[in-house]
N, CA, C and O atoms as a Tinker XYZ file with bonds, in Angstrom:
   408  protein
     1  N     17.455000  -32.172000   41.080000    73     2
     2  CA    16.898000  -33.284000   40.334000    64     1     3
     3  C     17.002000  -32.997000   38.840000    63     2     4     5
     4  O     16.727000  -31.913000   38.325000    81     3
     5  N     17.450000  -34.135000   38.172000    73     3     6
     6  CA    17.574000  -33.933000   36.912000    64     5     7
     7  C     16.317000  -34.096000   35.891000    63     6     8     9
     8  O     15.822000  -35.221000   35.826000    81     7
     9  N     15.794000  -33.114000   35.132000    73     7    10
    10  CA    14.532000  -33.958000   34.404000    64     9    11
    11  C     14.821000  -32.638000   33.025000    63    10    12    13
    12  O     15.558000  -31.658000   32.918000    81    11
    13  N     13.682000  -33.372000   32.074000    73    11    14
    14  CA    13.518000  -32.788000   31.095000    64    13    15
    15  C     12.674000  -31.789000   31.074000    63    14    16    17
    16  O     11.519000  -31.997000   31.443000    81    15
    17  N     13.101000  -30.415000   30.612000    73    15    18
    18  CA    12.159000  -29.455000   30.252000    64    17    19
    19  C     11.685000  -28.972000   29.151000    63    18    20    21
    20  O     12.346000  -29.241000   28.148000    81    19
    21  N     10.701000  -28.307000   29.002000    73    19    22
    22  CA     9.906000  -28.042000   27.353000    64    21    23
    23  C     10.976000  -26.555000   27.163000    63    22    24    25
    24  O     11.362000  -25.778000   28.036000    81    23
    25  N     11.129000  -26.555000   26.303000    73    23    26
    26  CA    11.903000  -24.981000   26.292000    64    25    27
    27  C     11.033000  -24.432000   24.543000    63    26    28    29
    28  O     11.101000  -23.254000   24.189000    81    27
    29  N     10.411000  -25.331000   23.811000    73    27    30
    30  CA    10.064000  -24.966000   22.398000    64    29    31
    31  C      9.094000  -25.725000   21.876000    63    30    32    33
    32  O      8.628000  -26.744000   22.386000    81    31
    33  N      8.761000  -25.190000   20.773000    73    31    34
    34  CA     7.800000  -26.352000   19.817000    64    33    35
    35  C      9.216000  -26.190000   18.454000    63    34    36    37
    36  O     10.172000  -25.436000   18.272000    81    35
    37  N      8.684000  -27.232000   17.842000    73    35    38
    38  CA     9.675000  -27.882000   16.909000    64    37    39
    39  C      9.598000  -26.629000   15.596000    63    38    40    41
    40  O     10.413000  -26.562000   14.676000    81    39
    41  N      8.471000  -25.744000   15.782000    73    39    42
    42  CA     8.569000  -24.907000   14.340000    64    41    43
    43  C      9.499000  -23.687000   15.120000    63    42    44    45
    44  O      9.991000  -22.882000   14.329000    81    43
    45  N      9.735000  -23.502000   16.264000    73    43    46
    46  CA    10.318000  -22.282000   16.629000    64    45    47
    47  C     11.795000  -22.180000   15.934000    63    46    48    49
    48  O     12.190000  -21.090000   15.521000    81    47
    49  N     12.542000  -23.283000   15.829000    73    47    50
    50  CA    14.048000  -23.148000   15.366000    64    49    51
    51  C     13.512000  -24.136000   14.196000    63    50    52    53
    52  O     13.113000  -25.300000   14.145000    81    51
    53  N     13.728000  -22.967000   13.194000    73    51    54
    54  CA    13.567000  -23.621000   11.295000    64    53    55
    55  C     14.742000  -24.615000   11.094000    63    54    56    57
    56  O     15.550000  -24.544000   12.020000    81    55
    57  N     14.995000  -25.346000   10.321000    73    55    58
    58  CA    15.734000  -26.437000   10.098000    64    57    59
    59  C     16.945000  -25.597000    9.524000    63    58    60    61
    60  O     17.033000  -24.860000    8.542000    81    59
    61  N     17.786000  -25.955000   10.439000    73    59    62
    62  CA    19.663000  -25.491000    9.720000    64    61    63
    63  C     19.739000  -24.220000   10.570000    63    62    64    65
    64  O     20.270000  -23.196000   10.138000    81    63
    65  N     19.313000  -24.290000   11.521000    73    63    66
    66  CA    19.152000  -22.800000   11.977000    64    65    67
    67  C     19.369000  -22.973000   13.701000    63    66    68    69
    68  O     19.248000  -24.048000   14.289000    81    67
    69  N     19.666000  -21.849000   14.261000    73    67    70
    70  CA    19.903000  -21.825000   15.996000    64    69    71
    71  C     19.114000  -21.035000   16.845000    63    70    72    73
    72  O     18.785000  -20.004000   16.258000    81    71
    73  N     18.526000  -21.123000   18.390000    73    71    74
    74  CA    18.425000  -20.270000   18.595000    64    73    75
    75  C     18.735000  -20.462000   20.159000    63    74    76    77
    76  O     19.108000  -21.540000   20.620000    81    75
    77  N     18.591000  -19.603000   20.727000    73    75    78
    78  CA    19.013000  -19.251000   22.563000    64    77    79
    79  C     18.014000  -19.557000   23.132000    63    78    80    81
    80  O     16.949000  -19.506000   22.516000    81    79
    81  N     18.048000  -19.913000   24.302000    73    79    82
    82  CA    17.055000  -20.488000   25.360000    64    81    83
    83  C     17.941000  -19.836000   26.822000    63    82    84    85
    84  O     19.148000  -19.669000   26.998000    81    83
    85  N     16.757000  -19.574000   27.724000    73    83    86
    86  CA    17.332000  -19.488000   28.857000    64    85    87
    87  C     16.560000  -20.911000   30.005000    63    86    88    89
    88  O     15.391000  -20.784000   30.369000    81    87
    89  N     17.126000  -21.758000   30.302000    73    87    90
    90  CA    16.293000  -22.760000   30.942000    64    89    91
    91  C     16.984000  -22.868000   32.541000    63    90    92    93
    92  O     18.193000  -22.866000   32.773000    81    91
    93  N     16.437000  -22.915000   33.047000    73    91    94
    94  CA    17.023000  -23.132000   34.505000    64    93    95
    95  C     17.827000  -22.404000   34.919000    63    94    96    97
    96  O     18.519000  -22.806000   35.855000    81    95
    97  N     18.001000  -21.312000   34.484000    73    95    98
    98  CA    19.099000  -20.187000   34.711000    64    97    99
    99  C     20.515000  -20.297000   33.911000    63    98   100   101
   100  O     21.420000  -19.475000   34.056000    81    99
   101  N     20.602000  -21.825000   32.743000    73    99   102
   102  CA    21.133000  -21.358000   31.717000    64   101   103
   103  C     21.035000  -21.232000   30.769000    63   102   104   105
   104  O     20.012000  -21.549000   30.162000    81   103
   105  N     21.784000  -20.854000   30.377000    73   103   106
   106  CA    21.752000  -19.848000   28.621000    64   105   107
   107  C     22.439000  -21.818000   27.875000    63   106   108   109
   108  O     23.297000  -22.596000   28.293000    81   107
   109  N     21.550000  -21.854000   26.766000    73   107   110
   110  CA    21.581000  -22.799000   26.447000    64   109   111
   111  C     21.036000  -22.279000   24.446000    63   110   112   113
   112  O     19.962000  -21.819000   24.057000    81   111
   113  N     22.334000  -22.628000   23.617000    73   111   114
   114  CA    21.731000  -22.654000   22.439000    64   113   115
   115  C     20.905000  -24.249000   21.516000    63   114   116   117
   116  O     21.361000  -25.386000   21.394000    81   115
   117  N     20.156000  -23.913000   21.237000    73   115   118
   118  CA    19.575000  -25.390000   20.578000    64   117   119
   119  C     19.622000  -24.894000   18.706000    63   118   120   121
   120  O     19.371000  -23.853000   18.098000    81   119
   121  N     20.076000  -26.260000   18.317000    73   119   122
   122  CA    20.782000  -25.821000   16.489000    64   121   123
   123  C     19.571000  -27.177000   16.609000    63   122   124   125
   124  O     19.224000  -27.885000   17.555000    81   123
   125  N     19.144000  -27.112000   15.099000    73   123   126
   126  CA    17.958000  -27.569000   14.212000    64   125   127
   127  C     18.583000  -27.851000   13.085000    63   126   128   129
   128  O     18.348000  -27.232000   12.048000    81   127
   129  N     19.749000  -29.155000   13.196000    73   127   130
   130  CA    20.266000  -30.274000   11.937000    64   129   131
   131  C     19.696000  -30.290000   11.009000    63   130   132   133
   132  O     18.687000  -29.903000   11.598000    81   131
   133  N     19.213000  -30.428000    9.556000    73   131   134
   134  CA    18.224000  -31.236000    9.023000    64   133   135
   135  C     17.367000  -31.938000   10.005000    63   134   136   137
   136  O     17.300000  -33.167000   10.042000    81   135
   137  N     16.578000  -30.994000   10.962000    73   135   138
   138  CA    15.485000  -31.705000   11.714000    64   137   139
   139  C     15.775000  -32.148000   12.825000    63   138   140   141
   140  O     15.041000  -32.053000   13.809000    81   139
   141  N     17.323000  -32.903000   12.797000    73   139   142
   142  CA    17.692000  -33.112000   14.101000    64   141   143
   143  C     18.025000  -32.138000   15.336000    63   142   144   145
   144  O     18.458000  -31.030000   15.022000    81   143
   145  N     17.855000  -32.458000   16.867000    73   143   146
   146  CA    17.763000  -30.942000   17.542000    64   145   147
   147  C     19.007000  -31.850000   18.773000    63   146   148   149
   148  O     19.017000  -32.987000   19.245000    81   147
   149  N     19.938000  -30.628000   18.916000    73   147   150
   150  CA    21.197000  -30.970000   20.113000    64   149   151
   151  C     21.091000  -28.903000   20.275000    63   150   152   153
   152  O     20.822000  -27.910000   19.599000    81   151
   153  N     21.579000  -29.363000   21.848000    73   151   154
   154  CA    21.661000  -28.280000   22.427000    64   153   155
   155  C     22.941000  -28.251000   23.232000    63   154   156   157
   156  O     22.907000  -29.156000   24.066000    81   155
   157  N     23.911000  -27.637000   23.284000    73   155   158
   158  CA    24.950000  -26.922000   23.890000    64   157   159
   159  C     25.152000  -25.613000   24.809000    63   158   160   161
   160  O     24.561000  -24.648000   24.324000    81   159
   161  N     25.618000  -25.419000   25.629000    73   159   162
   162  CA    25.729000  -23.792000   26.776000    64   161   163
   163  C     26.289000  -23.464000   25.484000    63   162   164   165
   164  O     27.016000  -24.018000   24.659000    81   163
   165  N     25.600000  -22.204000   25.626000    73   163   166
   166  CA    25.552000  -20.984000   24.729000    64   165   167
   167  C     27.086000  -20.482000   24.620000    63   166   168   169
   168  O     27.494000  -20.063000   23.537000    81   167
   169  N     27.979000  -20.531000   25.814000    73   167   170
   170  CA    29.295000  -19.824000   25.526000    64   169   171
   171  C     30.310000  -20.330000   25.303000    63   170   172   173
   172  O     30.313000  -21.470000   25.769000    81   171
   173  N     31.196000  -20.081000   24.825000    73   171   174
   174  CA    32.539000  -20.747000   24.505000    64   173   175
   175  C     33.232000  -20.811000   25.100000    63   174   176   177
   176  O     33.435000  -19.788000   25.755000    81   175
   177  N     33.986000  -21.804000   25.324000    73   175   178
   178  CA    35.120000  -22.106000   26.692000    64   177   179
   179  C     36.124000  -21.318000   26.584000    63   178   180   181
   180  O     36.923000  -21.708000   27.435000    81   179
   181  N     36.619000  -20.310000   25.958000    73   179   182
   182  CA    37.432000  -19.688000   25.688000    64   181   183
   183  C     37.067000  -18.114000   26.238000    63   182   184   185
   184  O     37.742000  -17.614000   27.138000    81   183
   185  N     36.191000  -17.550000   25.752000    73   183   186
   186  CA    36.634000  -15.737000   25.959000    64   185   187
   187  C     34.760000  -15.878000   25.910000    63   186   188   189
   188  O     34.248000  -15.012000   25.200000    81   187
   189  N     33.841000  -16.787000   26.532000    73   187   190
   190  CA    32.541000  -16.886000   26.157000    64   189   191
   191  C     31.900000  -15.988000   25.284000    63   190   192   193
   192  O     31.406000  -14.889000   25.533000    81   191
   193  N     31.972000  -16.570000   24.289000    73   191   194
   194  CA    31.407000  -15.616000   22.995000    64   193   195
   195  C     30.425000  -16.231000   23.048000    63   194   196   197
   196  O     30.266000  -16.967000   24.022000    81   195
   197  N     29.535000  -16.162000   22.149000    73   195   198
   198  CA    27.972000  -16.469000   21.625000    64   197   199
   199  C     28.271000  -17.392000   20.438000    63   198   200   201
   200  O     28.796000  -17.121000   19.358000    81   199
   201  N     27.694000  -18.816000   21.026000    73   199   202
   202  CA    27.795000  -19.734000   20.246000    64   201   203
   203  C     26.750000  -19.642000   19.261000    63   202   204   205
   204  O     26.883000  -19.604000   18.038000    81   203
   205  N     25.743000  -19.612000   19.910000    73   203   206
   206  CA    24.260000  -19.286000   18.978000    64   205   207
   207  C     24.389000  -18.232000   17.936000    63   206   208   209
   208  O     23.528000  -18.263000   17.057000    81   207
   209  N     25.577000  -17.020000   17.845000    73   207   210
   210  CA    25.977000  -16.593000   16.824000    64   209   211
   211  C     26.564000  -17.216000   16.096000    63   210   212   213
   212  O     26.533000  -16.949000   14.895000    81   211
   213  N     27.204000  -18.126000   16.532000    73   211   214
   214  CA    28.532000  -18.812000   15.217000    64   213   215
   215  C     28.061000  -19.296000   13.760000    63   214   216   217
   216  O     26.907000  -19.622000   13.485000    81   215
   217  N     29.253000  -19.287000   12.790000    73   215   218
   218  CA    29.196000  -20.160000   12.028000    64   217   219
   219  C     28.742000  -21.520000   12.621000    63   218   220   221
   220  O     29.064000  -22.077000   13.671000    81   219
   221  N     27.760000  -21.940000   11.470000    73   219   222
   222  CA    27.916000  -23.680000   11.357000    64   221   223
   223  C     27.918000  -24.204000   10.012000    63   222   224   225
   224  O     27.299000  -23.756000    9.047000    81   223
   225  N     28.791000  -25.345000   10.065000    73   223   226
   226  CA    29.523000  -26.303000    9.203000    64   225   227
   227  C     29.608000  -27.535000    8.956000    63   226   228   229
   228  O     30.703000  -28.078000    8.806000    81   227
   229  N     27.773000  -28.571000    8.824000    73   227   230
   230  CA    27.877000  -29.507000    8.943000    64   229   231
   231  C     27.345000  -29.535000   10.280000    63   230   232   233
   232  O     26.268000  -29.037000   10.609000    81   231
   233  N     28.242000  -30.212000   11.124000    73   231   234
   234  CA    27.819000  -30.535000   12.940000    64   233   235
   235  C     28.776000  -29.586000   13.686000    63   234   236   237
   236  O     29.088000  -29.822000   14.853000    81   235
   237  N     29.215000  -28.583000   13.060000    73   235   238
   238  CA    30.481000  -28.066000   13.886000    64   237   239
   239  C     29.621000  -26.053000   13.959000    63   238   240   241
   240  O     29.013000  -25.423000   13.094000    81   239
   241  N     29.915000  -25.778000   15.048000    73   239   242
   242  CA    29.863000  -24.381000   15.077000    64   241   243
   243  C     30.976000  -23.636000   15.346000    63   242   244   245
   244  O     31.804000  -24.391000   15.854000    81   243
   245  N     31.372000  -22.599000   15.262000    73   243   246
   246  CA    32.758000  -21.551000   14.622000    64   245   247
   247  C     32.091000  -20.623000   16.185000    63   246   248   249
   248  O     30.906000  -20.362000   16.393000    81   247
   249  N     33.299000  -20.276000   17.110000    73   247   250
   250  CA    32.391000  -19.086000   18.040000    64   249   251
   251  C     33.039000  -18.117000   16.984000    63   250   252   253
   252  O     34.133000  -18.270000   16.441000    81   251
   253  N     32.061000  -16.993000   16.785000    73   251   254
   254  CA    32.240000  -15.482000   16.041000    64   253   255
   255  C     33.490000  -14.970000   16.761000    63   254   256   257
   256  O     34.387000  -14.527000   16.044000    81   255
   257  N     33.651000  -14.973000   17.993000    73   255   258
   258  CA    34.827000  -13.808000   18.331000    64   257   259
   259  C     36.466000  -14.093000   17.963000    63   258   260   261
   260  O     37.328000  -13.367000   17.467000    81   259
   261  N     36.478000  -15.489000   18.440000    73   259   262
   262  CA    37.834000  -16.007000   18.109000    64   261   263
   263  C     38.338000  -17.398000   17.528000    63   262   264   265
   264  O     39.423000  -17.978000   17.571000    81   263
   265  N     36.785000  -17.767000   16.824000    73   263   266
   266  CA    37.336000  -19.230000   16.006000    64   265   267
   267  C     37.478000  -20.420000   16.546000    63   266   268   269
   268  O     37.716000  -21.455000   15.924000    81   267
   269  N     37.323000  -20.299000   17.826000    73   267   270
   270  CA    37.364000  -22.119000   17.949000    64   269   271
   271  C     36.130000  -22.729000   17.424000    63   270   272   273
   272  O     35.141000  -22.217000   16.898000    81   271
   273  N     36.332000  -23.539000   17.606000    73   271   274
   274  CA    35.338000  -24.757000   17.019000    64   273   275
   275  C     34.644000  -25.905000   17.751000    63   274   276   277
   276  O     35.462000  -26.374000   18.542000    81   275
   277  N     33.570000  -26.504000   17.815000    73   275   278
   278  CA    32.852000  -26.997000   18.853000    64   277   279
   279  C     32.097000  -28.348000   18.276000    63   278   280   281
   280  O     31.748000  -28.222000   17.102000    81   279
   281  N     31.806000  -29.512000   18.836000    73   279   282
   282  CA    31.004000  -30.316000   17.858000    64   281   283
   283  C     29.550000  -30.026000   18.458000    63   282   284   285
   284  O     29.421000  -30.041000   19.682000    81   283
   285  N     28.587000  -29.795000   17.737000    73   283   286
   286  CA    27.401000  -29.702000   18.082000    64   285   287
   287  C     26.955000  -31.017000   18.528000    63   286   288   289
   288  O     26.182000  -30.989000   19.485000    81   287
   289  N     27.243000  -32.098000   18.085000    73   287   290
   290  CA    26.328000  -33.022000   18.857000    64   289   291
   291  C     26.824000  -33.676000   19.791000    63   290   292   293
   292  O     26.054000  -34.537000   20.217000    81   291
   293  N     28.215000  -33.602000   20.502000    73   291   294
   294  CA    29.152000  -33.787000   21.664000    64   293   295
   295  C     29.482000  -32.689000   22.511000    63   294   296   297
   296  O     29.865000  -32.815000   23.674000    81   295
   297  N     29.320000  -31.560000   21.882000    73   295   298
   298  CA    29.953000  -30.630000   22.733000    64   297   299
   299  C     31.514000  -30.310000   22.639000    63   298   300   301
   300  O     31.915000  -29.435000   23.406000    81   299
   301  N     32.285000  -30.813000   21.935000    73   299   302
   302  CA    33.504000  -31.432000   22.063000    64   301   303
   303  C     34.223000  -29.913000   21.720000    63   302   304   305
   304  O     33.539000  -29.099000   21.099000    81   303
   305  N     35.207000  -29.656000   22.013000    73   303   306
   306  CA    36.013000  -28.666000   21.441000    64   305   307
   307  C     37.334000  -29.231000   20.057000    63   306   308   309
   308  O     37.968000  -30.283000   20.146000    81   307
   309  N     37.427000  -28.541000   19.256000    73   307   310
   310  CA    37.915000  -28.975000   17.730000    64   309   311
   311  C     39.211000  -28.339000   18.198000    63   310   312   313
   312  O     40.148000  -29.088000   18.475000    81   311
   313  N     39.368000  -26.826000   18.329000    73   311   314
   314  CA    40.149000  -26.679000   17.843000    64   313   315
   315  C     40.495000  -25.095000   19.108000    63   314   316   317
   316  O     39.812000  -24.442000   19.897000    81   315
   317  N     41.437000  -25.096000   18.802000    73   315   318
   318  CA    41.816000  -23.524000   20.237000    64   317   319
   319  C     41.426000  -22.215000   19.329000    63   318   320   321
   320  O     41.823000  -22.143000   18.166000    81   319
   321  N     40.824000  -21.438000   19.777000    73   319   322
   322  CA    41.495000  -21.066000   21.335000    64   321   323
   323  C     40.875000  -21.762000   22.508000    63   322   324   325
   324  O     41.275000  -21.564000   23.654000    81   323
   325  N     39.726000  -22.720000   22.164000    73   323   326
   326  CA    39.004000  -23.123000   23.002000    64   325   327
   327  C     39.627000  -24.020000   24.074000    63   326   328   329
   328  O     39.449000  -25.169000   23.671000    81   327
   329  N     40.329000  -24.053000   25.348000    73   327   330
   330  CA    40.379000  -24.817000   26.365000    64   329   331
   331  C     39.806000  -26.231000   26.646000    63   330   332   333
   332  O     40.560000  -27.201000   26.570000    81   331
   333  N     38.373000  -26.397000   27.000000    73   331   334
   334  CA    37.890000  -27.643000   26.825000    64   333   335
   335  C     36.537000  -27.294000   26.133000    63   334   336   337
   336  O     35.973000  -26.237000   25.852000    81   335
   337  N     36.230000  -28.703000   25.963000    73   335   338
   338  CA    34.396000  -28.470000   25.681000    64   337   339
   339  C     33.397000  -28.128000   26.412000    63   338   340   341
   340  O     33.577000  -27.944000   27.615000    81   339
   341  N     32.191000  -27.979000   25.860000    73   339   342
   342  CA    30.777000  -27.501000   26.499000    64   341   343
   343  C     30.244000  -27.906000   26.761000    63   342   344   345
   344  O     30.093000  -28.970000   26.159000    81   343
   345  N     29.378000  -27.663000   27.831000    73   343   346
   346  CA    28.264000  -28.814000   28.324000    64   345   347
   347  C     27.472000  -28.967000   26.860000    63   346   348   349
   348  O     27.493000  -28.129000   25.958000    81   347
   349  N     26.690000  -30.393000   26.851000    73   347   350
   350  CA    26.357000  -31.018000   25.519000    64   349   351
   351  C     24.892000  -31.052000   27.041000    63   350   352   353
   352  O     25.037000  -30.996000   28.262000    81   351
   353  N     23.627000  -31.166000   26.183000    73   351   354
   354  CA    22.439000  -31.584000   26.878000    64   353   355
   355  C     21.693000  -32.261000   26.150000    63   354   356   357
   356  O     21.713000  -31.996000   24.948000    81   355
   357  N     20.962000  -33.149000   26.549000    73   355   358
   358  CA    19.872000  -34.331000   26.472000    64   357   359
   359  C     18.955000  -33.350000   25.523000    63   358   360   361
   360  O     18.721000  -32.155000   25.702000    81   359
   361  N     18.525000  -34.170000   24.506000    73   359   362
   362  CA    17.481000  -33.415000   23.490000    64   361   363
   363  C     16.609000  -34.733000   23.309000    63   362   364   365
   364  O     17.048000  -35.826000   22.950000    81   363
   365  N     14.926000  -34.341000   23.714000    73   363   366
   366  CA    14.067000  -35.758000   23.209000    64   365   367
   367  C     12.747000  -34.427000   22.605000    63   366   368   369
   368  O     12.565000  -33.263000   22.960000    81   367
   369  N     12.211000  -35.098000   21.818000    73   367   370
   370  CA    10.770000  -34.456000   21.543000    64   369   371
   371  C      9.543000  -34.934000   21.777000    63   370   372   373
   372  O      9.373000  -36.138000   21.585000    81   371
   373  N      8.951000  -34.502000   22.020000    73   371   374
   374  CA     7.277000  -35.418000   22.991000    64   373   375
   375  C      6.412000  -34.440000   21.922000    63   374   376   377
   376  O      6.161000  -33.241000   22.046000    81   375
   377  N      6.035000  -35.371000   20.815000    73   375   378
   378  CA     4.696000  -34.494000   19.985000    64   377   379
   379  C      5.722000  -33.381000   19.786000    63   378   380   381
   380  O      6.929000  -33.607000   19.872000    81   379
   381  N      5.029000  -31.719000   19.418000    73   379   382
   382  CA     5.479000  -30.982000   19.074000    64   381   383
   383  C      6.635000  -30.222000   19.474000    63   382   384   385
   384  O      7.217000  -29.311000   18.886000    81   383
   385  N      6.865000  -30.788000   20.624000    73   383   386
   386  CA     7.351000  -29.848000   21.902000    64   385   387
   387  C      9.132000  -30.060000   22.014000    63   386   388   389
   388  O      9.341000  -31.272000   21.959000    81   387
   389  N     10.324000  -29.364000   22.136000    73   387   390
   390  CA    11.396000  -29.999000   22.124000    64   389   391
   391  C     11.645000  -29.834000   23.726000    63   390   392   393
   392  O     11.273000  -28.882000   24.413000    81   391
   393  N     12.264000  -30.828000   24.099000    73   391   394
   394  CA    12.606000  -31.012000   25.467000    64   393   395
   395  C     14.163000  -31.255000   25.653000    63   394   396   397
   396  O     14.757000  -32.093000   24.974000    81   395
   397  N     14.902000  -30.330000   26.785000    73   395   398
   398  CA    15.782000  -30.356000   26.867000    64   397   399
   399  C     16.222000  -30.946000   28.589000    63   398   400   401
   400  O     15.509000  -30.441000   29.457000    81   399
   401  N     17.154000  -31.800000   29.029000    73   399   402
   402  CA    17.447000  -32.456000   30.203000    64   401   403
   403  C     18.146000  -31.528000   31.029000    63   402   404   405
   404  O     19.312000  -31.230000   30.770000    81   403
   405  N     17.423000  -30.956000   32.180000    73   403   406
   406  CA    18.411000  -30.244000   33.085000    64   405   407
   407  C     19.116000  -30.866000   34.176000    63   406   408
   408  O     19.901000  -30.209000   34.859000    81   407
């Protein structure tokens, strides 16, 4: 069944900033836009590096190991070495709390 889970409160990831979640048994990074919150699987379709390490650039994150590129708020893959894109997940906030769709 698909539903939303609490994984944070809104001060845990500072604005412009990322952090890792483990929810339902996945590894899931959530990035903090100017305020806005999207969450992506943590690894890269390529050689799964740590997205939640990467550069970010705007809406785009860089994986650290080998440079592809990802859209944070689609999931989308930019650029290779990356293969395809990442799972993209449902982000709503209820009061303080950020909720992510499993």
């Amino acid at each position: 069944m698909v539903e939303f889970v609490k994984v944070c409160s809104v001060t845990d990831v500072k604005t412009n900033s990322t952090k890792r979640f483990s929810v339902s048994g996945k590894e899931i990074a959530l990035f903090n836009l100017n305020g806005k919150f999207y969450a992506i699987a943590v690894h890269c379709t390529h050689a799964e590096g740590p997205l939640d390490e990467g550069f970010v650039e705007g809406n785009e994150v860089e994986c650290p190991w080998h440079g592809a590129r990802f859209d944070i708020t689609t999931g989308k893959a930019l650029s290779p070495p990356a293969p395809t894109d990442v799972q993209k997940y449902e982000v709503k906030l209820e009061g303080s709390d950020v909720m992510i769709k499993i």
